[in-house]
C-alpha positions as CSV (number, residue, x, y, z in Angstrom):
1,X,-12.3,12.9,-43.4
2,X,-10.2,11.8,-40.7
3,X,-7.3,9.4,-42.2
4,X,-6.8,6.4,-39.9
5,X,-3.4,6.7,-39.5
6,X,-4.4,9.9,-37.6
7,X,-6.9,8.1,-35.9
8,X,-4.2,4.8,-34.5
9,X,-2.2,7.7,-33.0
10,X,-4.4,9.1,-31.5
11,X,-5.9,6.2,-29.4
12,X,-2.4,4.9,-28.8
13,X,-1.7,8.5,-26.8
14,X,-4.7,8.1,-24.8
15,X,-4.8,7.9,-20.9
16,X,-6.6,6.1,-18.3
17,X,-6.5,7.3,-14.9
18,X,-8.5,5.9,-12.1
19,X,-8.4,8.6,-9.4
20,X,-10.8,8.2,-6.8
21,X,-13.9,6.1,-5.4
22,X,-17.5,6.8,-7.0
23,X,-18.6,8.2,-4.2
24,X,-16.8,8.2,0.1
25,X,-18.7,8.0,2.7
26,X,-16.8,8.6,5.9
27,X,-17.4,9.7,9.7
28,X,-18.3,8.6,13.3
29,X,-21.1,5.4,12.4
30,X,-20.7,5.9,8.9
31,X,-21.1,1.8,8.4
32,X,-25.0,2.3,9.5
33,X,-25.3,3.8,6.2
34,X,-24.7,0.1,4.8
35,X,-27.8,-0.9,3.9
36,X,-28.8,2.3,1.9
37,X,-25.5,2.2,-0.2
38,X,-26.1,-1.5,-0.9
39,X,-29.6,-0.9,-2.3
40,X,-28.6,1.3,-5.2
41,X,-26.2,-1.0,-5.8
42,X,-27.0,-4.6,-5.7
43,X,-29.6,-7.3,-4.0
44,X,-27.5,-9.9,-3.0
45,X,-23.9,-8.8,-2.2
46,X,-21.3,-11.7,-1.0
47,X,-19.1,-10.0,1.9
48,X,-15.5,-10.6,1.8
49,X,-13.0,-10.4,4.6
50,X,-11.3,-12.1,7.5
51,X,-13.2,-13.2,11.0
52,X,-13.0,-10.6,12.8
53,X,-14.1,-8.1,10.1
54,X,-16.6,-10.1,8.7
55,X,-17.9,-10.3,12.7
56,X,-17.8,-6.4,12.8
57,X,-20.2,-5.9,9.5
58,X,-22.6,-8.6,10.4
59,X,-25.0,-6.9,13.2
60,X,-25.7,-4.1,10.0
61,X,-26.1,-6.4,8.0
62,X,-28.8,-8.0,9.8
63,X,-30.4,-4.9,11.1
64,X,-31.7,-4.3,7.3
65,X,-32.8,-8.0,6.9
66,X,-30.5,-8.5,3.6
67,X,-29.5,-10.9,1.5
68,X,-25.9,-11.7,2.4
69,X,-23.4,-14.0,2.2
70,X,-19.9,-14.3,4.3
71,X,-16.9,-15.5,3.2
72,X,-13.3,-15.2,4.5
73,X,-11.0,-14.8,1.8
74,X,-8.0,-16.6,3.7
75,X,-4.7,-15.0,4.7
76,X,-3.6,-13.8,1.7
77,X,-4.9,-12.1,-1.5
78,X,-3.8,-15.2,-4.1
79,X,-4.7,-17.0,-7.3
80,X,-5.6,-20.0,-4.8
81,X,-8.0,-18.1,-2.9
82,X,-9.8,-16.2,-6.0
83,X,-10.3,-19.2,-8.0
84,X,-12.2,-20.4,-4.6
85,X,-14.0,-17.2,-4.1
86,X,-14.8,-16.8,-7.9
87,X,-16.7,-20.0,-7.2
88,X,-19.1,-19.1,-4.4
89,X,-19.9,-16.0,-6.6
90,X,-21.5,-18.1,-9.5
91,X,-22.9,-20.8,-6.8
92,X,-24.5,-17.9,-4.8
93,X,-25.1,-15.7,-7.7
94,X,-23.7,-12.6,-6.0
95,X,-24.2,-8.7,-7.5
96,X,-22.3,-7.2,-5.7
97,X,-19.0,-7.7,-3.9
98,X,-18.2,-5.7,-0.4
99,X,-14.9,-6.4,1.0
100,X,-13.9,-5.5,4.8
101,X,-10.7,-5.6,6.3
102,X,-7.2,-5.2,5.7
103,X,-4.9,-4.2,2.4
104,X,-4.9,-8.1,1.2
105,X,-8.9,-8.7,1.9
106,X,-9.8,-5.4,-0.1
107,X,-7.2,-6.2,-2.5
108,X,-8.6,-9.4,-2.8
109,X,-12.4,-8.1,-2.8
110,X,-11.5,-5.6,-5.4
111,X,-9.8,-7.9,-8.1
112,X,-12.3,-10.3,-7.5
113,X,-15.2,-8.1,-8.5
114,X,-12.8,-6.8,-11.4
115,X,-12.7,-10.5,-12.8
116,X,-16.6,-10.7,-12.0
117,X,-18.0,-7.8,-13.4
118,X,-19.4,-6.4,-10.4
119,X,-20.0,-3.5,-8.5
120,X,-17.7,-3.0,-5.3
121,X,-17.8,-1.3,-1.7
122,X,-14.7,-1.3,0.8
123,X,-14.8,-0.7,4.0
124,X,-11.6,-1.1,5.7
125,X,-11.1,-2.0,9.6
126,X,-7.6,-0.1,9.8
127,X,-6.3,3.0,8.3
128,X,-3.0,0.3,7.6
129,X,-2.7,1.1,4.0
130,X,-5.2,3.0,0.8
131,X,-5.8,-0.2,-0.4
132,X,-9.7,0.4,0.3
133,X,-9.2,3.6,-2.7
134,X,-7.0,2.4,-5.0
135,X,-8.1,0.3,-8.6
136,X,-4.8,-2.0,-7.6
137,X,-4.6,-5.3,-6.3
138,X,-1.5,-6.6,-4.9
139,X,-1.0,-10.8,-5.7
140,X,0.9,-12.7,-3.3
141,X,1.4,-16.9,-3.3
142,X,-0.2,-19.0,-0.6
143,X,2.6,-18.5,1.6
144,X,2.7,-15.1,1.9
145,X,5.4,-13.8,-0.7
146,X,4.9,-11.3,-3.2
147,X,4.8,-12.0,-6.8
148,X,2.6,-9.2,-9.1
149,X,0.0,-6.4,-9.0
150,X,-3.3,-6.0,-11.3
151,X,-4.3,-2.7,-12.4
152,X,-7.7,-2.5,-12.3
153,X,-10.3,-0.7,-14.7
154,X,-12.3,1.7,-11.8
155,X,-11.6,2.0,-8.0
156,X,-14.2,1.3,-5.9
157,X,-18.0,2.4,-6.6
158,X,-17.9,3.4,-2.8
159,X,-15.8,3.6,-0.3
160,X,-16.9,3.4,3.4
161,X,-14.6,5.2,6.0
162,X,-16.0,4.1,9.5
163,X,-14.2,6.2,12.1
164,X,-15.6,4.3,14.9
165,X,-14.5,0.9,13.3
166,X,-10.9,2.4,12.5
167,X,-10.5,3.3,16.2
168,X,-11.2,-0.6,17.3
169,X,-7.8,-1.3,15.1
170,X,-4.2,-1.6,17.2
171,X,-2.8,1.6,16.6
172,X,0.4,0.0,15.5
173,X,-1.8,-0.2,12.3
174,X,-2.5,3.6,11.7
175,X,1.4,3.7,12.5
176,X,2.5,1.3,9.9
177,X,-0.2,3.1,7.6
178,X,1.4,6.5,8.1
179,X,5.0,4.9,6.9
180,X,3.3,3.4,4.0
181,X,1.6,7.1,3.1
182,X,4.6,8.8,3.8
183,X,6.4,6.8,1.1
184,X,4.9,8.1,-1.9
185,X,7.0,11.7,-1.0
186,X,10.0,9.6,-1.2
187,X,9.0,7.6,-4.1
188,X,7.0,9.7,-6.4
189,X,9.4,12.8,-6.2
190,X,12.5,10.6,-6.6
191,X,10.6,8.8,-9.9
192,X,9.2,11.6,-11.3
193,X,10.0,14.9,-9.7
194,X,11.3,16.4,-13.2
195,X,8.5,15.6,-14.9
196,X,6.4,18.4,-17.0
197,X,3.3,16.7,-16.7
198,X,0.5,18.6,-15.4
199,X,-0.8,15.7,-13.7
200,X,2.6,14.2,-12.7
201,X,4.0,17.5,-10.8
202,X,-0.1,17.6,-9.5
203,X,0.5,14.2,-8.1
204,X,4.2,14.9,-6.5
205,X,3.1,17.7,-5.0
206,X,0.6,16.7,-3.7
207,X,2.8,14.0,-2.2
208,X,4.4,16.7,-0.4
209,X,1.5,17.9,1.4
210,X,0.9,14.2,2.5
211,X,4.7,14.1,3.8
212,X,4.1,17.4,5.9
213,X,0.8,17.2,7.8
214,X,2.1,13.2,8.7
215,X,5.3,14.6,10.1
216,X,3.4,17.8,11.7
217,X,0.1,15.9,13.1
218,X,1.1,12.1,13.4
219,X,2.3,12.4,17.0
220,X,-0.5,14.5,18.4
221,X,-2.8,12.0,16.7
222,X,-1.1,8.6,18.3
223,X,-2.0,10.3,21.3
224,X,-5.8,10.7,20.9
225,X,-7.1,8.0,18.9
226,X,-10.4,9.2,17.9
227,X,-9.9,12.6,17.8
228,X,-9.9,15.4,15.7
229,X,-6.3,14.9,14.4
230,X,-6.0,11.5,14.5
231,X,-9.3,11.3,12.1
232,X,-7.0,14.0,10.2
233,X,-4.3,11.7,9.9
234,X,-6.2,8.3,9.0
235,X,-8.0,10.5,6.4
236,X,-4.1,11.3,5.4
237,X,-2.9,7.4,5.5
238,X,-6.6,5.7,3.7
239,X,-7.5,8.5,1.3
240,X,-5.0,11.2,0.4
241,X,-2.6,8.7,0.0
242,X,-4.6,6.8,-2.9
243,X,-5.4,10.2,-4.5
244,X,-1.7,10.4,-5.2
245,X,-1.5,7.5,-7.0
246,X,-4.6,8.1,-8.7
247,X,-3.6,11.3,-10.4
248,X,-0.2,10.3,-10.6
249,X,-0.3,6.8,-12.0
250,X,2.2,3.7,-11.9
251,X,5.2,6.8,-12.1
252,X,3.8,8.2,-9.1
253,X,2.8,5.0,-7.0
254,X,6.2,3.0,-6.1
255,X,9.7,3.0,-6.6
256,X,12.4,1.6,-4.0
257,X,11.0,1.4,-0.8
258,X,7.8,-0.9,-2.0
259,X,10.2,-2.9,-4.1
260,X,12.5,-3.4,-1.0
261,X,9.0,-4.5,0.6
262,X,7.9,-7.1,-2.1
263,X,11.7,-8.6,-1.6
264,X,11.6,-8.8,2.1
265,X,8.1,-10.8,1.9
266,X,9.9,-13.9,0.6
267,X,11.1,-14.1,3.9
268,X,8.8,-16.5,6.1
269,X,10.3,-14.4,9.2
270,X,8.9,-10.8,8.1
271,X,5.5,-11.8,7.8
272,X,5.0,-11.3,11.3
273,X,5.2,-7.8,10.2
274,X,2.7,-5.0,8.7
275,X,3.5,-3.9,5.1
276,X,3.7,-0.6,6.3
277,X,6.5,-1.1,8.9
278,X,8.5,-2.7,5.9
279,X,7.9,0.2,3.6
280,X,8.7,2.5,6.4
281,X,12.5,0.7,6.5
282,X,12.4,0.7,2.7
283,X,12.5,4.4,2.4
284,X,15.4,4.5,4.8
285,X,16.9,1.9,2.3
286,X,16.5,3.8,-0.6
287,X,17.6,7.2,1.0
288,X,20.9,5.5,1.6
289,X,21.2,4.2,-2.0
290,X,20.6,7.8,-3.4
291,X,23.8,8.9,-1.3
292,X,25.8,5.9,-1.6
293,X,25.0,5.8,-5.7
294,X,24.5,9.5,-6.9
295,X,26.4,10.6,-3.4
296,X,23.2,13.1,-2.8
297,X,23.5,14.7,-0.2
298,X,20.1,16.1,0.6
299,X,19.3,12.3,0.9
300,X,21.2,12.0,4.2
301,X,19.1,15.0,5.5
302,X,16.3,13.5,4.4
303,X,17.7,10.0,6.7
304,X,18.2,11.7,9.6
305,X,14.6,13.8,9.3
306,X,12.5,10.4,9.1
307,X,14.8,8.5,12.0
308,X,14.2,11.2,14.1
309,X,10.3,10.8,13.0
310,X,10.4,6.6,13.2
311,X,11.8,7.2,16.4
312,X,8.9,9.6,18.2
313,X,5.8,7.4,16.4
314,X,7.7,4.1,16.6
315,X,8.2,3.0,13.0
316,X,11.0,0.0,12.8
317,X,14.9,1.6,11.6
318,X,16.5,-1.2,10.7
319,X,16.2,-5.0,10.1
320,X,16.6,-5.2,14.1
321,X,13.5,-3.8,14.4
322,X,11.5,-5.7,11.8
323,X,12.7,-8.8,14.2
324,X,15.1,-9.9,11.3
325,X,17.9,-9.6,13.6
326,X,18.9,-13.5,12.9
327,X,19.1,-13.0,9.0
328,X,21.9,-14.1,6.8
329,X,23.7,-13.1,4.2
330,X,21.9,-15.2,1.8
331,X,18.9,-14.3,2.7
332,X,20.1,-10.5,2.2
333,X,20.8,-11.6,-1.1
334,X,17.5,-13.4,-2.0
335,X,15.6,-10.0,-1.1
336,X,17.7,-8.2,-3.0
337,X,17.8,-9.8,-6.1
338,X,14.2,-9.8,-6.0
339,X,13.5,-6.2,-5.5
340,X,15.8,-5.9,-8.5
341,X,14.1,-8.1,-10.9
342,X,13.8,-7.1,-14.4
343,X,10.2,-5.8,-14.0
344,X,10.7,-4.2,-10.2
345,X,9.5,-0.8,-9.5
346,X,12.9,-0.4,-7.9
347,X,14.4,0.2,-11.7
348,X,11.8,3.4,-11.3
349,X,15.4,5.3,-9.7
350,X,17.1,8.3,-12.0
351,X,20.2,5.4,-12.1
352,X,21.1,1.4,-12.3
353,X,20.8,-0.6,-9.1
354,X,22.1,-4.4,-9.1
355,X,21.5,-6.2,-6.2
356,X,25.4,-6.2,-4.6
357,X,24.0,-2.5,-4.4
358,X,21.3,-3.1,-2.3
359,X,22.9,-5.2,-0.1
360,X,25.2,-2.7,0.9
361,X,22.3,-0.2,1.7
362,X,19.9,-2.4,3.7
363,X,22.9,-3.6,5.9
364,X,24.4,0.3,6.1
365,X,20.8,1.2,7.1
366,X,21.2,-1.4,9.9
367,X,23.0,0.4,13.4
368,X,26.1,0.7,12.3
369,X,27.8,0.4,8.6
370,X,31.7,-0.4,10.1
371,X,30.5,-3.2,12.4
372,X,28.2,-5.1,10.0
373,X,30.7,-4.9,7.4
374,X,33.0,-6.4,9.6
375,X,30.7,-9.0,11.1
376,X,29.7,-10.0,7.2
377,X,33.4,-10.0,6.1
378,X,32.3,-8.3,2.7
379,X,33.8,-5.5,0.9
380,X,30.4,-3.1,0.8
381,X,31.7,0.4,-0.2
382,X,30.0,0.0,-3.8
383,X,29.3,2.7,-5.9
């Protein structure tokens, strides 16, 4: 007989990991396998995304003569806009959710079949970010700011990777997608790079390999959307990125670089750009708070590898280039003391950051450390 003090610690060492998509369908025209993959899994789906996506899936849609229903889920995936789309699936008495778009439509189309019970297909429009993998949704408030992230109890049930589709995107979105991929290197090694987990030092390393074909095929690809290795590198940006955090977990998902992100989109003047593009500076962000807090110096080299990368594909190097070149000091100040918040994934780091910190490493990262010091009249050599 088993005693049930045995038994409690056993279930309270259990794991959950959500790794991958039930099945991934992806190539040239793979969206004209729609109407098969909706068959096994529901009658009467209710299709989730913006205009122009939801204009993109509706001709297959109708060349199956299904039940359907279109909704756009609004400009951001928030408790507003849930509780409204929550609605039209008990009014319409939806199966099945797909959700087609962006990171915050499939975020959205993911948590809301999570809070319905329901079966879910993505199908994203961009290779911007792995949101269409991933059993995470990110929450933001109606205007646009970050606030928390649900984990959610299975990725997708499929996944629907439309080459064709992906191409029709601006390729500033593959390029913000690769600086969003190439983060978890940065992150997951930095956060759990010591680790003895099988699964952990899986997951890092595998993060490595993602870090090496984006710096050794992202250039070539920009330069032949459609081809070989650009389908290479979305495949790198949508899928192999959400693998990592799959096997990995929370300790292999974010650290600085997305928390510099989530702080930056309670700005009203960064929403004009891609999630991606602020990730991308975020890394640079973090690098320099690794050198300027544990004075490591492999994290300069590691600076000047990815400026010399930003600057060939076109990623943004400093606040200048995220067209915050007008921001103030307070404003500094309000991103960085929310990227430190008590429950940020910045506190993820081998050592302490406060926010006078951070400040001092997102205006270093900015063109020169000397002049904006002197333009700020602040004392910024903090260790």
């Amino acid at each position: 007989m088993i005693e049930s003090s045995n038994i409690s610690q056993t279930t309270t060492t259990l794991l959950s990991l959500n790794i991958a998509p039930a099945q991934v369908i992806r190539g040239k025209n793979a969206l004209a396998q729609l109407g098969e993959a909706i068959a096994r899994l529901g009658n009467n789906p209710l299709i989730v995304g913006g205009d122009r996506s939801l204009s993109i899936i509706q001709p297959y849609l109708q060349s199956y003569n299904l039940k359907f229903t279109q909704t756009n889920y609004g400009s951001d995936c928030s408790e507003g806009s849930l509780a409204n789309l929550r609605q039209t699936v008990a009014t319409q008495k939806a199966d099945l959710i797909i959700g087609i778009g962006g990171g915050k439509a499939l975020d959205t189309a993911k948590l809301l079949a999570h809070q319905c019970h329901l079966p879910i297909i993505t199908i994203p429009t961009s290779a911007a970010t792995c949101a269409a993998w991933t059993a995470l949704s990110n929450i933001y408030s109606d205007q646009g700011a970050f606030l928390y992230d649900v984990s959610l109890t299975r990725c997708p049930d499929l996944l629907i990777l439309d080459y064709d589709i992906i191409k029709t995107a601006p390729s500033r979105t593959l390029i913000a997608g690769i600086g969003d991929a190439i983060a978890k290197w940065y992150e997951a090694s930095v956060s759990s790079g010591h680790s003895e987990q099988t699964m952990i030092i899986a997951a890092v390393q595998q993060a490595r390999v993602l870090r090496d074909i984006l710096f050794q095929k992202s250039t070539a690809a920009l330069q032949e959307p459609g081809g070989e290795t650009w389908q290479e590198v979305v495949d790198a940006a949508v899928l192999l990125a959400g693998v990592i955090g799959g096997i990995g977990g929370a300790q292999c998902r974010t650290v600085a670089a997305h928390a510099i992100h989530n702080g930056l989109t309670h700005l009203s003047t960064s929403h004009s750009q891609l999630h991606g593009e602020k990730v991308a500076y975020g890394i640079l962000v973090q690098l320099r708070l690794e050198e300027m807090v544990q004075g490591n110096q492999l994290a300069i080299a590691a600076r000047q590898q990815l400026l010399k990368f930003y600057q060939e594909i076109g990623l943004p190097k400093s606040l200048g280039d995220l067209g915050l070149t007008e921001i103030s000091l307070s404003e500094l100040w309000q991103v960085a003391e929310i990227a430190c918040s008590p429950n940020s994934d910045i506190h993820r780091l081998p050592f302490k950051v406060v926010p006078e910190q951070l400040v001092a490493a997102m205006v270093s990262t900015t063109v020169s450390f000397e002049v904006e010091k002197q333009n700020l009249g602040m004392n910024l050599d903090i260790k």
